[in-house]
C-alpha positions, 0 to 999 in steps of 0.5 A: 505476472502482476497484480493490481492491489487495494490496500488502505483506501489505495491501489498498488502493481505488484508483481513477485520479488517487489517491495511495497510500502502501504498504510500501516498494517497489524503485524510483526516483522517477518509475519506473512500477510494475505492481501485478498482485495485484488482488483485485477491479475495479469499473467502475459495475455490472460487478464482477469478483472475484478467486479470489484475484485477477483475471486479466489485472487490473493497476494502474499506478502512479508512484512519487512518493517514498520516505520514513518514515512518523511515529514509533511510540512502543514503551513496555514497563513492569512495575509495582514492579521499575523496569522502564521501556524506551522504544524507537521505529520508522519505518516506510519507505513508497512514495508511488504516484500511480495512473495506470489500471487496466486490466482 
């Protein structure tokens, strides 16, 4: 069984047991979170599709820690004026460890 999930403007598969990073989420570590955007469910040869999301479809899921993700390096250059600028960003994420999904 697995799931298709919108969570912080991007769609994430997830099936029971996986562990998931997405955009930081309100929460403490180890509180549960219901994920109820749920584009699609599919359980073997029964798939259910959203018009956009299934109803009564939601994903649970624990919050195993919060975090930054790796630096991404912004550099801007334009050629013979010595215009060189060199900036950095950390995205902040969620770690989620999917417990079931329930249809």
């Amino acid at each position: 069984m697995y799931a298709v999930i919108r969570s912080g403007g991007k769609q994430y598969t997830v099936r029971p047991g996986d562990r998931l990073d997405v955009e930081k989420l309100d929460g403490e570590v180890g509180a549960e979170v219901e994920l109820t955007e749920v584009l699609m469910v599919a359980n073997g040869n029964d798939v259910s599709l959203g018009a956009p999301s299934v109803s009564g479809a939601k994903v649970t899921a624990e919050i195993v820690e919060h975090g930054k993700g790796k630096k991404v390096v912004v550099f801007k250059y334009k050629p013979k004026i010595r215009y060189r600028k060199r900036t950095g960003h950390r995205q902040q994420f969620t770690r989620l460890a999917i417990k079931d999904i329930v249809v």
